[in-house]
DRENDO-1510 file (C-alpha; in Angstrom, 1 decimal, always signed):
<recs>
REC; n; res; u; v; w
REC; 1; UNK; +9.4; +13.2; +24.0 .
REC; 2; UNK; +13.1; +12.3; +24.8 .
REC; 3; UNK; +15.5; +14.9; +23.4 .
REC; 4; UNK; +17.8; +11.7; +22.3 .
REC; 5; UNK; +17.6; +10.6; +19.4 .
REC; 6; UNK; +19.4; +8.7; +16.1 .
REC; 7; UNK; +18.6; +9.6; +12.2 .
REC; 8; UNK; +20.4; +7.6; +9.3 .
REC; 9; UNK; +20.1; +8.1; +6.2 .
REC; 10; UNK; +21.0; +5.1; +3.4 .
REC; 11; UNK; +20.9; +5.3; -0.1 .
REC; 12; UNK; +17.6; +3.4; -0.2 .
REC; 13; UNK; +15.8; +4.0; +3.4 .
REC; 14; UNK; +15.8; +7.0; +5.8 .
REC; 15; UNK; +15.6; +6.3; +9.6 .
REC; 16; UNK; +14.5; +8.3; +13.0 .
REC; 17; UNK; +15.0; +6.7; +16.4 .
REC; 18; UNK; +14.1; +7.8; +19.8 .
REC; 19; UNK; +13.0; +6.4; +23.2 .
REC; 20; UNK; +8.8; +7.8; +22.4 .
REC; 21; UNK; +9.0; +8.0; +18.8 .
REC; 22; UNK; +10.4; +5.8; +15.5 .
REC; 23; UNK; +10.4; +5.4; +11.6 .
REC; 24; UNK; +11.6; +3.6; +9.0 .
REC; 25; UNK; +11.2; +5.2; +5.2 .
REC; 26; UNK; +11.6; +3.3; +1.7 .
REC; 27; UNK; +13.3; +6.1; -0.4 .
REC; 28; UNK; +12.2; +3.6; -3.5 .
REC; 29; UNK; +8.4; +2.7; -2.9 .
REC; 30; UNK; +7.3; +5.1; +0.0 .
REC; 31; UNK; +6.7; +2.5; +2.4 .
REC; 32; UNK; +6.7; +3.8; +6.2 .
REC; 33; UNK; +6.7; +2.5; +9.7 .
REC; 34; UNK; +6.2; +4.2; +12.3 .
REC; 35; UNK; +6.0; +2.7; +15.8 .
REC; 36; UNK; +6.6; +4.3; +19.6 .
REC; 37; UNK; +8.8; +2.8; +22.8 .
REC; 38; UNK; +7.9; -0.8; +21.2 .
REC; 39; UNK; +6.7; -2.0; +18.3 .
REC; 40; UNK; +2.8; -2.9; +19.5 .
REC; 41; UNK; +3.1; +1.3; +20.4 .
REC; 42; UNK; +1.1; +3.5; +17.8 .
REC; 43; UNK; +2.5; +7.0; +18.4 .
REC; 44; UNK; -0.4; +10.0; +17.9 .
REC; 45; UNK; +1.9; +12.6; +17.5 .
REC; 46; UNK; +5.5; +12.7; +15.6 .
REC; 47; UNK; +7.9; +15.2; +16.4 .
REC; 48; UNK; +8.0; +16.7; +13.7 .
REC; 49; UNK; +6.0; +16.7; +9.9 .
REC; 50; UNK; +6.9; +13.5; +7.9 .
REC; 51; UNK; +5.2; +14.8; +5.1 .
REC; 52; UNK; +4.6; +18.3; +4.0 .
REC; 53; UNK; +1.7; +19.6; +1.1 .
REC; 54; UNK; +3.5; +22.7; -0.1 .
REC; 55; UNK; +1.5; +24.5; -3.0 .
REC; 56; UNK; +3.6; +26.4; -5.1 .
REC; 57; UNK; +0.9; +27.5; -7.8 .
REC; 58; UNK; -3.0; +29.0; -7.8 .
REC; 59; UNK; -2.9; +28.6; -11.2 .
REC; 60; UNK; -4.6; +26.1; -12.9 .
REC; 61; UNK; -6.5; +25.6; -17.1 .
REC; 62; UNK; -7.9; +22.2; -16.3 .
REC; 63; UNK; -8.2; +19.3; -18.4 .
REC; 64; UNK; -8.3; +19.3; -22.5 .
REC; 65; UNK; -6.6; +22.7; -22.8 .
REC; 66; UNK; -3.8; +23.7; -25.2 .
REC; 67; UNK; -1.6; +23.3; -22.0 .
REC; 68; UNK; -2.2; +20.0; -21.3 .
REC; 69; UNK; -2.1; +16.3; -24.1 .
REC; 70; UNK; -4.2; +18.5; -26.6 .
REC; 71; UNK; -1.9; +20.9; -28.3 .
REC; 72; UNK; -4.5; +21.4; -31.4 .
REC; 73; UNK; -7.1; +23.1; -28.7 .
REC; 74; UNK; -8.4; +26.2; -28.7 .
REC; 75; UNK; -9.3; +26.3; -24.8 .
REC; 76; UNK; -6.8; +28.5; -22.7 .
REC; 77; UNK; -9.3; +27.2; -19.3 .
REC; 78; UNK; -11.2; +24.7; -18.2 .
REC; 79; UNK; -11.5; +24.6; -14.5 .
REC; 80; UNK; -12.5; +21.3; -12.5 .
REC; 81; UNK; -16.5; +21.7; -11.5 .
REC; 82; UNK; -15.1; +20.7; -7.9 .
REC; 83; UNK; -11.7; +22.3; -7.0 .
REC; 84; UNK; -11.8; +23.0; -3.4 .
REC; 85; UNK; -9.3; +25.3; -4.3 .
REC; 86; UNK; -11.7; +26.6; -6.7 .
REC; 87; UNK; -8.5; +28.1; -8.5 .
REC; 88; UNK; -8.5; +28.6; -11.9 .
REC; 89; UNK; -6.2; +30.6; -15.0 .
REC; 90; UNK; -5.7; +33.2; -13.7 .
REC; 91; UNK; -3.4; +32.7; -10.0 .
REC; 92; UNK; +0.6; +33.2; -8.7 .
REC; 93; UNK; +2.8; +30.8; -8.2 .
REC; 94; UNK; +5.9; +30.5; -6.0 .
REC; 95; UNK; +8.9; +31.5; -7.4 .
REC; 96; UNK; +12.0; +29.2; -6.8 .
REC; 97; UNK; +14.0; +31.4; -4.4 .
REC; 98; UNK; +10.7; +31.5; -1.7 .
REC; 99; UNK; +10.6; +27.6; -2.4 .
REC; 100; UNK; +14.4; +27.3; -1.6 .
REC; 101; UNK; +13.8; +30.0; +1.4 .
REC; 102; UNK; +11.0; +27.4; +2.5 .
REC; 103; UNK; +12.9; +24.0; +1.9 .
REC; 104; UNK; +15.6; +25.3; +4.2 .
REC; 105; UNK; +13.9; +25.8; +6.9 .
REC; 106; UNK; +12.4; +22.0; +6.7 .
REC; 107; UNK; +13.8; +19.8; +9.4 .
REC; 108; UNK; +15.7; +17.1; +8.2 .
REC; 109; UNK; +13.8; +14.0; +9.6 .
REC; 110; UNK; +10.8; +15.1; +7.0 .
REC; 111; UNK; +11.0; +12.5; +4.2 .
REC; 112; UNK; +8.2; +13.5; +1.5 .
REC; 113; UNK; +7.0; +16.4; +0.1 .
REC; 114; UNK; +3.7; +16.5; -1.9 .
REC; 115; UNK; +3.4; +19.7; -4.1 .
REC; 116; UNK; +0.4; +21.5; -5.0 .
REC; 117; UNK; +0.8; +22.1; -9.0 .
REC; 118; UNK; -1.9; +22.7; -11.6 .
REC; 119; UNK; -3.5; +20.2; -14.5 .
REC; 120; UNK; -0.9; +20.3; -16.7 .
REC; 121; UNK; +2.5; +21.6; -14.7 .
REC; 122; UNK; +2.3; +24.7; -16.3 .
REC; 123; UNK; +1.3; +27.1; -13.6 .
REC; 124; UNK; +4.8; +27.9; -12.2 .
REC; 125; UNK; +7.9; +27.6; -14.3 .
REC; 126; UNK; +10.4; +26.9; -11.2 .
REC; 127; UNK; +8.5; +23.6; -10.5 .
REC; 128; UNK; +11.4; +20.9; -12.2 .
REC; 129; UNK; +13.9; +23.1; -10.5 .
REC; 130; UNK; +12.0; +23.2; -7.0 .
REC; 131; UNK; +11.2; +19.9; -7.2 .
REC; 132; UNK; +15.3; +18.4; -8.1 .
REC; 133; UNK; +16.2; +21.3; -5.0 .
REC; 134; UNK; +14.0; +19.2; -2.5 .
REC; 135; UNK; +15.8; +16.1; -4.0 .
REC; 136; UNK; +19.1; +17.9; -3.3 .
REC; 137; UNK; +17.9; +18.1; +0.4 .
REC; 138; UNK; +17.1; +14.6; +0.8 .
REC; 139; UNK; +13.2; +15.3; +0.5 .
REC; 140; UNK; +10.9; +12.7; -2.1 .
REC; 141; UNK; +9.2; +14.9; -4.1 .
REC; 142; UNK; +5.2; +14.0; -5.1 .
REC; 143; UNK; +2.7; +15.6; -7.3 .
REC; 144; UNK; -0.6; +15.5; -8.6 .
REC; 145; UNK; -1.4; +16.3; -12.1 .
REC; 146; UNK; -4.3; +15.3; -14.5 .
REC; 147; UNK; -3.2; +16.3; -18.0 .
REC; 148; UNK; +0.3; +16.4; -18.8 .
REC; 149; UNK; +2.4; +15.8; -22.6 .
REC; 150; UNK; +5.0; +13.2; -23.0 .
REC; 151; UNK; +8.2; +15.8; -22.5 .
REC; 152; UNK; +6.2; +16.7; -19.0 .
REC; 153; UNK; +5.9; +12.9; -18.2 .
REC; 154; UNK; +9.6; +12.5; -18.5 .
REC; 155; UNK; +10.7; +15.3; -16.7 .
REC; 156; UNK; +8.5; +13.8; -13.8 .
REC; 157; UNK; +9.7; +10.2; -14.1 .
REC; 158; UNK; +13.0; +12.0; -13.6 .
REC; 159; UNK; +12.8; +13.6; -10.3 .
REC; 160; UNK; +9.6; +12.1; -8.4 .
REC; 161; UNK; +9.0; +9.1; -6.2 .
REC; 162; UNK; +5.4; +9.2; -7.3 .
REC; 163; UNK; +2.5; +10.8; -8.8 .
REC; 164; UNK; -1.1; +10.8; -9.3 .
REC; 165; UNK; -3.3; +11.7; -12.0 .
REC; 166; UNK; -6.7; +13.0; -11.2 .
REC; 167; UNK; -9.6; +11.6; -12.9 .
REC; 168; UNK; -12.4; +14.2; -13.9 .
REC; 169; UNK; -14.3; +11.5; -16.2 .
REC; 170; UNK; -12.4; +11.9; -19.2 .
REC; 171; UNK; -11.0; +8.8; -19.6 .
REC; 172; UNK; -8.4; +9.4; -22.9 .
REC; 173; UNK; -6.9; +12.2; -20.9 .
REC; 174; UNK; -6.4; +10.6; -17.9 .
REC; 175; UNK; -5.5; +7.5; -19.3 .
REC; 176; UNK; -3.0; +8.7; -21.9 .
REC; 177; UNK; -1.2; +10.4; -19.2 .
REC; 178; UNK; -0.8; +7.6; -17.2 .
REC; 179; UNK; +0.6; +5.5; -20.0 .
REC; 180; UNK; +3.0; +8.3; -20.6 .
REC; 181; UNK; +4.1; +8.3; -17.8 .
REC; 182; UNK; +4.3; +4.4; -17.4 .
REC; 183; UNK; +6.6; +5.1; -20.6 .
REC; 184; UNK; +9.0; +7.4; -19.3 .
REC; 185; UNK; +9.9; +4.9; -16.6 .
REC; 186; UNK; +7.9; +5.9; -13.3 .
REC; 187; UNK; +7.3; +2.9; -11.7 .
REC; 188; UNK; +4.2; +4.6; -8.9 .
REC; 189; UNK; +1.9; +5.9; -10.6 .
REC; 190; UNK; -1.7; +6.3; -9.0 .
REC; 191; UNK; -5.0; +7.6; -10.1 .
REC; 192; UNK; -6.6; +9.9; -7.7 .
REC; 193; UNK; -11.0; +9.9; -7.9 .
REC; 194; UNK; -12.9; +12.4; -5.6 .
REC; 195; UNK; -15.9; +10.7; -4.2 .
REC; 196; UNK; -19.1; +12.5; -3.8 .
REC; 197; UNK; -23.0; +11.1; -4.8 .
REC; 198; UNK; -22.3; +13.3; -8.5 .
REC; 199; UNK; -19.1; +11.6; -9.4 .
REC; 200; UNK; -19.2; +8.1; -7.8 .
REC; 201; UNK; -19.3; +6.8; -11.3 .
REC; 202; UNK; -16.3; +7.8; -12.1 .
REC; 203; UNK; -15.0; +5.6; -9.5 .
REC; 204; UNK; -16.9; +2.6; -10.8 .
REC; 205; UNK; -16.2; +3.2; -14.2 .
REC; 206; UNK; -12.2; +3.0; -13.6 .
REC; 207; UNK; -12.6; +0.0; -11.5 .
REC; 208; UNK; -14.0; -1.6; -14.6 .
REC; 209; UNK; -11.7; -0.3; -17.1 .
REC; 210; UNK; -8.6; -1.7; -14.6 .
REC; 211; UNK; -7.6; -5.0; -16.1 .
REC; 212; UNK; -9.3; -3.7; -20.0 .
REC; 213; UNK; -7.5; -0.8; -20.4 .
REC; 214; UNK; -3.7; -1.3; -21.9 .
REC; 215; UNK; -3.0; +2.3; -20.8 .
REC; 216; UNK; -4.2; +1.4; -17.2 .
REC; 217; UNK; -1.4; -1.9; -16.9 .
REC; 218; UNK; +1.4; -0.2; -15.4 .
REC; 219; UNK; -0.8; +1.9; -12.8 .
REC; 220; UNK; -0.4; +0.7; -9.2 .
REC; 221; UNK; -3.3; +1.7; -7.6 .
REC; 222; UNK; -6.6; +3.9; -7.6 .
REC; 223; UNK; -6.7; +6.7; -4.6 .
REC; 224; UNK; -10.1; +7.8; -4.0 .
REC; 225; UNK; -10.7; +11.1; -1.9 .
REC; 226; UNK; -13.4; +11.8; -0.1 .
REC; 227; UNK; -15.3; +15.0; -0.6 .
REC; 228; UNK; -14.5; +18.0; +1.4 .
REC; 229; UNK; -17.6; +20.8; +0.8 .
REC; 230; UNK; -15.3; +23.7; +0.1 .
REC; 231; UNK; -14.4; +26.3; -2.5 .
REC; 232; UNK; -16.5; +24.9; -5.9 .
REC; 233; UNK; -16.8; +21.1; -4.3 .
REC; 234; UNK; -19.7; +23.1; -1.8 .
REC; 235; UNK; -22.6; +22.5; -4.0 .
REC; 236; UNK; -21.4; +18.6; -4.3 .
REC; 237; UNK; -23.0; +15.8; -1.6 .
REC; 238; UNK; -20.5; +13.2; +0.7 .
REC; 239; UNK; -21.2; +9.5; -0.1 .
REC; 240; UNK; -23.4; +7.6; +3.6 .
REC; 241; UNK; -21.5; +4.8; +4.9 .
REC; 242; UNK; -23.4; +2.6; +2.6 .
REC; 243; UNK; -22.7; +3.9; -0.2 .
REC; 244; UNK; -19.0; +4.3; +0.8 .
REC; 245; UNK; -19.1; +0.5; +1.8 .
REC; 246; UNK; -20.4; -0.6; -1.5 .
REC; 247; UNK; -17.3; +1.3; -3.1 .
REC; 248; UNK; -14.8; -0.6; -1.1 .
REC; 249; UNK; -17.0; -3.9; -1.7 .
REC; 250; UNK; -16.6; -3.3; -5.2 .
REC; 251; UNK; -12.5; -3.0; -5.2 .
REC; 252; UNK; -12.2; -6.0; -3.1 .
REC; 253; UNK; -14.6; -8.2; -5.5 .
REC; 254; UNK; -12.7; -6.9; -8.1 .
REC; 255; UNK; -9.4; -7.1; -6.6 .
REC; 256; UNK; -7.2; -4.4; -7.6 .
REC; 257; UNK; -4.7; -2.5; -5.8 .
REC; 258; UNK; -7.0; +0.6; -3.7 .
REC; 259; UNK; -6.4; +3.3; -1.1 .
REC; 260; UNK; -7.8; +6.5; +0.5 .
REC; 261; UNK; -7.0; +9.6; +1.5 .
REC; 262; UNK; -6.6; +9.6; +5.7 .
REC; 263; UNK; -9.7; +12.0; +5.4 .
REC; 264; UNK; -12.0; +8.6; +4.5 .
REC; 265; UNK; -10.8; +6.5; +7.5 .
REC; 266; UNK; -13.3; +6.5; +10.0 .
REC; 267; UNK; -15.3; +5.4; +7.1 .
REC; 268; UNK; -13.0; +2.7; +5.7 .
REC; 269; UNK; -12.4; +1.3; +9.2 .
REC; 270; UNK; -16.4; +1.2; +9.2 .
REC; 271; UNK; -16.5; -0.4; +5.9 .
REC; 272; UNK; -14.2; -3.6; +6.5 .
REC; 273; UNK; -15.4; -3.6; +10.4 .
REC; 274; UNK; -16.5; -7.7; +11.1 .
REC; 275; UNK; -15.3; -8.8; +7.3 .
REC; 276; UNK; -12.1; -11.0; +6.5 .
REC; 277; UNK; -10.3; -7.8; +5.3 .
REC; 278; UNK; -10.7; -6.1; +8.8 .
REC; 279; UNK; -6.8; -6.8; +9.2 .
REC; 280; UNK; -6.8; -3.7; +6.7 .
REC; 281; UNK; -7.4; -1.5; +9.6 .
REC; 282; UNK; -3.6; -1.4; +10.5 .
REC; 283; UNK; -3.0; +0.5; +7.5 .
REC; 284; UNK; -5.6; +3.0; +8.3 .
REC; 285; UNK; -4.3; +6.3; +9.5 .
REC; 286; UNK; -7.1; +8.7; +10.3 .
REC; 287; UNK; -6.5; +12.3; +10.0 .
REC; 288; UNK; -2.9; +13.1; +10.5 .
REC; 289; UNK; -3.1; +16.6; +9.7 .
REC; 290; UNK; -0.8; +18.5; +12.3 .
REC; 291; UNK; +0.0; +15.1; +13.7 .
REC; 292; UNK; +2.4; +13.9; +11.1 .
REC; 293; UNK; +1.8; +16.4; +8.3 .
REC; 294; UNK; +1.4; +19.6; +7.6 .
REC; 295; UNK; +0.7; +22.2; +4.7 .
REC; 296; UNK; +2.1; +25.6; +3.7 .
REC; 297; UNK; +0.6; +27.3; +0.9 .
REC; 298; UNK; +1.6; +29.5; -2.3 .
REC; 299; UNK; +2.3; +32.5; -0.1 .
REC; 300; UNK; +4.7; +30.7; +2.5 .
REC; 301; UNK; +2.0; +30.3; +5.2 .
REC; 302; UNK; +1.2; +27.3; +7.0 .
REC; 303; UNK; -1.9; +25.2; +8.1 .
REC; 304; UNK; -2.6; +22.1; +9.7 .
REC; 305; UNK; -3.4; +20.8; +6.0 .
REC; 306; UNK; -4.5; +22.9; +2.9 .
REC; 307; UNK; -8.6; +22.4; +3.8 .
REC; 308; UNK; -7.6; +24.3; +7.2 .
REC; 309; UNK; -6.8; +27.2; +4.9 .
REC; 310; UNK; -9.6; +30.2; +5.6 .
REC; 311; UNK; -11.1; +28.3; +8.4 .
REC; 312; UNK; -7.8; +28.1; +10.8 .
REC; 313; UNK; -5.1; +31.0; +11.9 .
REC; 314; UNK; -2.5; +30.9; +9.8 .
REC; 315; UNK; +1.5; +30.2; +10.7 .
REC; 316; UNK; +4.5; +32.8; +9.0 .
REC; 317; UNK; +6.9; +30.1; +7.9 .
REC; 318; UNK; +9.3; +32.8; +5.7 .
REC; 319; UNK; +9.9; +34.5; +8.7 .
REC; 320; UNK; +10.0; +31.7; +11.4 .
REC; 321; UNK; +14.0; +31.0; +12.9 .
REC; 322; UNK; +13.3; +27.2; +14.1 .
REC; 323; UNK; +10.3; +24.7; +12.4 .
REC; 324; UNK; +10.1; +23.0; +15.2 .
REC; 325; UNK; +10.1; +25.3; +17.5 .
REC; 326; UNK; +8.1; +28.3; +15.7 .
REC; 327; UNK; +5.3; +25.9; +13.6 .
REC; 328; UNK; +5.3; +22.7; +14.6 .
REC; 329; UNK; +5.2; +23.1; +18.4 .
REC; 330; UNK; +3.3; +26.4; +17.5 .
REC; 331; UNK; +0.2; +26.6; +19.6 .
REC; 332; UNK; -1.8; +27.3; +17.2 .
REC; 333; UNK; -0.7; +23.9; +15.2 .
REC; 334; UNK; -1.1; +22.2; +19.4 .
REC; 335; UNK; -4.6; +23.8; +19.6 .
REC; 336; UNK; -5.7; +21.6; +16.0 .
REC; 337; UNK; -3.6; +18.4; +17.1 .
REC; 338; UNK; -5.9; +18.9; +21.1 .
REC; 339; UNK; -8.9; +19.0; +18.9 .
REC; 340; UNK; -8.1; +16.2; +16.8 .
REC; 341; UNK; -6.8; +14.2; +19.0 .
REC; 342; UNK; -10.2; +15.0; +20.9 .
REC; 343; UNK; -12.4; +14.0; +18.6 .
REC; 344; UNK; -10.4; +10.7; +17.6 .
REC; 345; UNK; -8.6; +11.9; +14.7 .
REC; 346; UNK; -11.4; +12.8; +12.5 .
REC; 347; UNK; -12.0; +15.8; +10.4 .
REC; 348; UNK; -13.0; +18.8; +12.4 .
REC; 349; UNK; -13.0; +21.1; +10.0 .
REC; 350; UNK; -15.9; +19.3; +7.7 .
REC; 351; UNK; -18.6; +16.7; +7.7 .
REC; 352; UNK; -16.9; +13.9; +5.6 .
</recs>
């Protein structure tokens, strides 16, 4: 890639131009573009991460704890059946200084950053101030929760572009959080469902309630991820294509506003392959992991994304002098890219 090249920054977008690679960024709704020496060009690799999943907690009680929407419960943990993380209440977290340390050494063309919190955003007590510090250096901040009060819901709609809640088939917790949420003013809110033959109903059942539900008229759109076999998710089963199909049937009949995580795109592409929504496809991006993303965990190191962790060598960002130089261009990160670029950007870390 050219070594010229032109950022701008405006109060609303954020911009990167260069002979080989391009982007335009909505600071407001997220929206990305992304193009190489023309606009018919559809770059593999960026120069650098656009988005980065930084976990700064192991921590996590679950759902229906007294850390979460239930204050009059008794339960200090209940851990999700299928965390690939398979954290649980006992864990670290990152304290602010290490995130500030981290943030730093970000490159400035980066635009979102997606951070790895527990159920209720109690697991590390830095995360408002981490998360307004990465505002303060012109990075969106994201998060995932699943079970979070009214005061929590505020501080979020404060600070965030976005977040998800997950759904773990309780539907008053999930739901209330949303609408708190939808409440406080945060105008994307998503559910995220993870896929597998056990919990596919899940995903049927909140198709359903979208449209029924009062608490569910704000939400913009229902995320579904696709199961990765690792950590407690191992004794769960991956959807076939035909089942996966069906799922994506279903949304379309139905109508509502869907995605998937870049995990599920082979199979998307698959599912809409010869049908009217086939134009869909150019909003497909396969696995971008080390391509246009990238993942460092509680402890400052980095992966190619955080289901690389354990299986893959691991990158020393605290100590690294240039991210570009030291982790992105790393040849460890280049060996993943080679491999997924090899095997046409899908998973090779898991059969998904």
């Amino acid at each position: 890639m050219s070594n010229e090249y032109v950022g701008f920054n405006h109060p609303d977008s954020k911009t990167f131009h260069s002979n080989d690679f391009n982007y335009f960024f909505n600071r407001k709704t997220g929206w990305t573009a992304t193009w190489g020496k023309t606009k018919d060009d559809n770059p593999d690799i960026a120069p650098f991460p656009m988005i980065l999943d930084m976990e700064i907690t192991t921590k996590c009680y679950g759902i229906g704890t007294r850390f979460g929407r239930n204050k009059d419960s008794k339960l200090n943990s209940n851990p999700c059946s299928f965390c690939y993380k398979s954290n649980i209440n006992v864990g670290k977290h990152m304290p602010f200084e290490i995130a500030k340390t981290i943030i730093d050494k970000l490159p400035n063309e980066l635009t979102q950053i997606a951070f790895g919190v527990d159920a209720s955003l109690v697991g590390n007590p830095d995360w408002e101030k981490i998360f307004h510090y990465a505002r303060e250096k012109d990075f969106i901040p994201n998060v995932t929760v699943a079970d979070i009060d009214d005061k929590t819901a505020k501080k979020l709609a404060n600070v965030v572009g976005a977040t998800a809640v997950s759904y773990y088939g309780n539907k008053d917790i999930c739901y209330d959080s949303i609408d708190a949420l939808a409440k406080a003013g945060l105008k994307y809110i998503n559910i995220h469902c993870m896929i597998s033959k056990e919990t596919v109903k899940n995903a049927y059942d909140l198709i359903e309630d979208i449209g029924n539900d009062e608490r569910l008229s704000k939400l913009y759109a229902i995320v579904f991820l696709s199961l990765k076999r690792k950590g407690r998710g191992d004794k769960f089963h991956c959807l076939t294509q035909e089942e996966f199909t069906r799922l994506v049937n279903a949304c379309n009949e139905k109508g509502i506003n869907y995605g998937f995580d870049s995990c599920s795109g082979q199979k998307f592409l698959n599912s809409i392959k010869g049908t009217d929504k086939e134009n869909l496809g150019m909003y497909c991006d396969k696995c971008e992991s080390g391509r246009m993303s990238y993942y460092i965990n509680v402890d400052g190191f980095g992966f190619p994304c955080s289901f690389s962790e354990g299986i893959w060598k691991p990158v020393d960002i605290l100590h690294c002098n240039d991210f570009i130089e030291d982790v992105w261009n790393n040849p460890i990160t280049q060996n993943f890219r080679e491999m997924s670029l090899s095997n046409n950007c899908n998973c090779i870390c898991y059969n998904v």
